[in-house]
OpenMM code with the backbone's topology and positions (N, CA, C; nanometers):
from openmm import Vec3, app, unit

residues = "UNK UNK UNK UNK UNK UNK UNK UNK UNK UNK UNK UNK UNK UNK UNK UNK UNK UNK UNK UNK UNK UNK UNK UNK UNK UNK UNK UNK UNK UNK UNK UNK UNK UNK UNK UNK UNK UNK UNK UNK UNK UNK UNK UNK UNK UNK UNK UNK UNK UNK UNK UNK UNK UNK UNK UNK UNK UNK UNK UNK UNK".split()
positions = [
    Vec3(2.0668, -0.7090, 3.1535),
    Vec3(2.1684, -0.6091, 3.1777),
    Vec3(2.2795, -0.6717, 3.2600),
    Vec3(2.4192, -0.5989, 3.2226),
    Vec3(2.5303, -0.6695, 3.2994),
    Vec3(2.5370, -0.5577, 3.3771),
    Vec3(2.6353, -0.5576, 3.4654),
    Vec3(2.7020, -0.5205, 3.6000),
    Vec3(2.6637, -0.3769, 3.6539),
    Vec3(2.7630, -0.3398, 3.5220),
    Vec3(2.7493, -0.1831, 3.4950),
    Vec3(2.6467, -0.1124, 3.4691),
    Vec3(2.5498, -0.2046, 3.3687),
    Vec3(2.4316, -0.1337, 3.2964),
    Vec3(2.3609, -0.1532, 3.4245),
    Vec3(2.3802, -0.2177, 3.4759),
    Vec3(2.2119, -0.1993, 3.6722),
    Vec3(2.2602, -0.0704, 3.7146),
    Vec3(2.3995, -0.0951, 3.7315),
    Vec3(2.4447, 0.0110, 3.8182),
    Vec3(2.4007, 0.1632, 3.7575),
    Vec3(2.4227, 0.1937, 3.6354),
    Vec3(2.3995, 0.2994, 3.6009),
    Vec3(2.2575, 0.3169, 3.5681),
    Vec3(2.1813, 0.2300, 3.5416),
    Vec3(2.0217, 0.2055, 3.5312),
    Vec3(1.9822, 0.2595, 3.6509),
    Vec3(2.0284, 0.2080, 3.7601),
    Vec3(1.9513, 0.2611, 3.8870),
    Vec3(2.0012, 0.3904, 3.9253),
    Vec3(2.0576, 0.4548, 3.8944),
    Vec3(2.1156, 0.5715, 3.9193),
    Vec3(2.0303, 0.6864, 3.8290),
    Vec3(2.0613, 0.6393, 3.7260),
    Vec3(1.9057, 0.7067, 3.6232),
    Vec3(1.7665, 0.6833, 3.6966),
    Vec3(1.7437, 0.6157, 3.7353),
    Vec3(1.6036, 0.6654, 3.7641),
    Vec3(1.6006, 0.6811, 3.9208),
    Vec3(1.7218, 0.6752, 4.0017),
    Vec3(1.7329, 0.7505, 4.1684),
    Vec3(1.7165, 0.9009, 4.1406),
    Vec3(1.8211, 0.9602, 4.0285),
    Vec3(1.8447, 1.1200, 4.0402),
    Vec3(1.7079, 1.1157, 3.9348),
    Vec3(1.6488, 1.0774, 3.7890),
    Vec3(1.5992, 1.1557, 3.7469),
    Vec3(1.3885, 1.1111, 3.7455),
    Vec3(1.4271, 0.9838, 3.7777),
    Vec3(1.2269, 0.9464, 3.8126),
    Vec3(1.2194, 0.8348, 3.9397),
    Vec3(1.3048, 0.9551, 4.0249),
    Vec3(1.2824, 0.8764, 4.1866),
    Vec3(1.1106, 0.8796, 4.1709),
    Vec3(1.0386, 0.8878, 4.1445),
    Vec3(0.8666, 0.9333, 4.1449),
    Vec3(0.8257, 0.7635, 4.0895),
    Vec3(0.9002, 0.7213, 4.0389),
    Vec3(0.9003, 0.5759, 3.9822),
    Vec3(0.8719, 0.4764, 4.0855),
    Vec3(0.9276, 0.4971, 4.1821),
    Vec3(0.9385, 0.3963, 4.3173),
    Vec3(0.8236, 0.4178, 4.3997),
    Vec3(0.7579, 0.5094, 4.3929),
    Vec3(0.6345, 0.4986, 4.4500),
    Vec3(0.5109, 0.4332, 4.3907),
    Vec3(0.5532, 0.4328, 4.3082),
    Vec3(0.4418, 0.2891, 4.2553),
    Vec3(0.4263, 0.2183, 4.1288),
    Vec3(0.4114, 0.0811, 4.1410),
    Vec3(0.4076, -0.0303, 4.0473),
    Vec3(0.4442, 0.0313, 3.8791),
    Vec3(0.5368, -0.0013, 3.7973),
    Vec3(0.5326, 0.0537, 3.6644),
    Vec3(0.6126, -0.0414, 3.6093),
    Vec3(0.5853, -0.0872, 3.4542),
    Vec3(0.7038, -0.1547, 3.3909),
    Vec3(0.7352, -0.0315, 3.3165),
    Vec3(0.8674, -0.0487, 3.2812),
    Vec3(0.9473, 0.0825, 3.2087),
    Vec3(1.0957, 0.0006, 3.0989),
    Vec3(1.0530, 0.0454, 2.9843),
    Vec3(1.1879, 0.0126, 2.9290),
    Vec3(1.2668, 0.1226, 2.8790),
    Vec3(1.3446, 0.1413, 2.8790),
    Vec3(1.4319, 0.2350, 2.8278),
    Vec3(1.5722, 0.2128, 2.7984),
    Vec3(1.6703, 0.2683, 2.7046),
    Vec3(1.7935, 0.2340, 2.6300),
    Vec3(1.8755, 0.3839, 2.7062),
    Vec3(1.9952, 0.3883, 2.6803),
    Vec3(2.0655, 0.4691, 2.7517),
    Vec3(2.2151, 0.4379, 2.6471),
    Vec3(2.3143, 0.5338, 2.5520),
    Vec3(2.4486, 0.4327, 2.5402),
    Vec3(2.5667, 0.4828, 2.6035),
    Vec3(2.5956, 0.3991, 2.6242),
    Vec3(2.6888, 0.3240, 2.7103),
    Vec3(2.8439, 0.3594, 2.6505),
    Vec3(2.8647, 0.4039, 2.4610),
    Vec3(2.9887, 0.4583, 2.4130),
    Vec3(3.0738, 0.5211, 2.4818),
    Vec3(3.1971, 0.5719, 2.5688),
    Vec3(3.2577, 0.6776, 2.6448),
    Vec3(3.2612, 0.6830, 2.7754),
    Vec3(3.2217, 0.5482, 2.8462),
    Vec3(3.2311, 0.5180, 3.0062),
    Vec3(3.3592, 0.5167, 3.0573),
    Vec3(3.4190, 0.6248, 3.1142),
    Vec3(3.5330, 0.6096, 3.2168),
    Vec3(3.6205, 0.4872, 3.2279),
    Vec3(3.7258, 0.4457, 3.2608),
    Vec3(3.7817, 0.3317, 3.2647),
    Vec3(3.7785, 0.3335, 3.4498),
    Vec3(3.7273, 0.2497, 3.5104),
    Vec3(3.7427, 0.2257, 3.6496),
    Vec3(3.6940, 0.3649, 3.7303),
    Vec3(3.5818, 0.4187, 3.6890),
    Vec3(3.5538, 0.5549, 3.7338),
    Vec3(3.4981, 0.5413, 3.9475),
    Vec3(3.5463, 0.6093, 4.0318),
    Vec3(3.5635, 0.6353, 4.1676),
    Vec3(3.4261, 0.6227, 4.2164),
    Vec3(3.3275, 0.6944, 4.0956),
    Vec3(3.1948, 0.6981, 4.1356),
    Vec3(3.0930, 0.6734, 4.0314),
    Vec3(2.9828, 0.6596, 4.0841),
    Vec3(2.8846, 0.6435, 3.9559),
    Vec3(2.7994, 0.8046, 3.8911),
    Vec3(2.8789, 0.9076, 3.9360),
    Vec3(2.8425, 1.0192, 3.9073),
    Vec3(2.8365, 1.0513, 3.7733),
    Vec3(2.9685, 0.9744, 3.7145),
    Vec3(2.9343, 1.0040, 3.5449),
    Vec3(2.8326, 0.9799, 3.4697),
    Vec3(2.7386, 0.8945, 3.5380),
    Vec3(2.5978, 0.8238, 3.4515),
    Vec3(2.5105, 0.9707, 3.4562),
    Vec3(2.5510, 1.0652, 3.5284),
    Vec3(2.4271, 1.1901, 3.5256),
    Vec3(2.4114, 1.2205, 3.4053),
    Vec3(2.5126, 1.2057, 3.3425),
    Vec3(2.5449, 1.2935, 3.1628),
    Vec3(2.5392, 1.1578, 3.0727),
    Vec3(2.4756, 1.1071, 3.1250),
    Vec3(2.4266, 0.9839, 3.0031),
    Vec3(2.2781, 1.0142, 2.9794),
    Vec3(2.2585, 1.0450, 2.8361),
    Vec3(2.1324, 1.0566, 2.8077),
    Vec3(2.0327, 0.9379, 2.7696),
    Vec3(1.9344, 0.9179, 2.8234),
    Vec3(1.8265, 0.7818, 2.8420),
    Vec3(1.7193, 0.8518, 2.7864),
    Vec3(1.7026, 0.7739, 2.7436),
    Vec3(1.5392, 0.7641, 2.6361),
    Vec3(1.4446, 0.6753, 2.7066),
    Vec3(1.3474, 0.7183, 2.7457),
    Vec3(1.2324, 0.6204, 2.8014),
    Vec3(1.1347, 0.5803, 2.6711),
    Vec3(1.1277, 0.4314, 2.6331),
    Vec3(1.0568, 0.3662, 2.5324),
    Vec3(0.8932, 0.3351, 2.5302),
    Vec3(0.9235, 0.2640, 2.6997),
    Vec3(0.7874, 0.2629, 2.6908),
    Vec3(0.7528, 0.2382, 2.9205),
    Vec3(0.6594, 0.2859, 2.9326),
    Vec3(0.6132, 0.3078, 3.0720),
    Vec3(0.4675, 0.2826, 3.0019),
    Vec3(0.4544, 0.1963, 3.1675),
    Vec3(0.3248, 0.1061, 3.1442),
    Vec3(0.2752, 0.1221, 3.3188),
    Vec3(0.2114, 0.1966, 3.3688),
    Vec3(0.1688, 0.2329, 3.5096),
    Vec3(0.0450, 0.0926, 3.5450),
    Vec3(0.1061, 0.0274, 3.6710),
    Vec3(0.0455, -0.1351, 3.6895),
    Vec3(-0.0530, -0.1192, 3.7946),
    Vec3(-0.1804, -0.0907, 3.8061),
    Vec3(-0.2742, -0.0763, 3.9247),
    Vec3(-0.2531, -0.1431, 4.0005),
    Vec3(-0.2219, -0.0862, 4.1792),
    Vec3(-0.2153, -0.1787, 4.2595),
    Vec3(-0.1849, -0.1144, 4.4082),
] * unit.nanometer
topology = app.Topology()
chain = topology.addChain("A")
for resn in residues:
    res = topology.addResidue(resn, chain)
    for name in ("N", "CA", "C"):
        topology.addAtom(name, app.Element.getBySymbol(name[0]), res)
């Protein structure tokens, strides 16, 4: 992922599977990216980006 895609990656899963960070998981998921703001103030617009989770894999530990 480039710049933007972390940035809005982590923002997806702060507002919608903060529950993620509490413990060990690999997770892939796609999100698109078509209609991103030009130089947007905040990263608030990623709320209305819809993400598909592919695959979650919960890592004992």
């Amino acid at each position: 992922m480039g710049g933007w895609e972390t940035l809005i990656w982590n923002r997806i899963v702060r507002i919608q599977h903060s529950d993620w960070v509490n413990r060990p998981r690999f997770v892939v998921g796609q999100f698109d990216l078509k209609g991103l703001p030009n130089n947007p103030p905040t990263l608030a617009f990623a709320d209305e980006i819809k993400s598909a989770i592919l695959l979650e894999h919960k890592i004992a530990g």
